[in-house]
C-alpha positions, 0 to 999 in steps of 0.5 A: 195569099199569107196565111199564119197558122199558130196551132197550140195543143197540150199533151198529156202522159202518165207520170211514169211515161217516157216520152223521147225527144228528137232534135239539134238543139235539146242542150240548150240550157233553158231546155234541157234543165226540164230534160230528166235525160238527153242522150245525145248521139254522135255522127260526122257532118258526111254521116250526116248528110248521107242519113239526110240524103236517104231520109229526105231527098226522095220526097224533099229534093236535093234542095233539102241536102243542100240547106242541111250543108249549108245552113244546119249543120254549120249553126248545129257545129256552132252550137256544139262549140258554145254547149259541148254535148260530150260534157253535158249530155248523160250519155253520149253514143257513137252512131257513126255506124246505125249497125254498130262497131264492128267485131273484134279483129279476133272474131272475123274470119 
């Protein structure tokens, strides 16, 4: 048995809200040209991975590492090749490291 489920629904906001957006693809030109900001967050396809692997192989299986490996991240890449994030986006941030860079050599003991 198919079944198509079209779902359609508004969302409204205060005209001062800021609604945050999380996605592969928001520099597309037709979406981000309505995008007041993107801020667009940058990691290695391994960071990648191991973020997916923590965030979804628990509840999806290993099936969902694997079409992130072979399917996403490579029409991701592809995409980056066409809109080059670091020159469209407003503010690009290294997110390599969810805890942040880490501290000036002179500050480690």
């Amino acid at each position: 048995m198919s079944r198509s489920c079209s779902t359609k629904s508004a969302v409204t906001s205060c005209p001062d809200a800021v609604i945050v957006l999380q996605g592969p693809f928001l520099l597309h030109p037709r979406l981000a040209e309505v995008l007041d900001r993107v801020v667009y967050l940058e990691v290695s396809d391994n960071q990648a991975l191991r973020r997916v692997a923590g965030r979804d192989a628990a509840q999806n299986g290993p099936e969902s590492l694997l079409r992130v490996r072979r399917h996403m991240l490579p029409i991701q890449r592809a995409f980056d090749e066409l809109v080059d994030p670091r020159e469209h986006a407003h503010l690009c941030v290294d997110a390599e490291n969810a805890l942040g860079p880490p501290p000036p050599p002179s500050l480690v003991r």
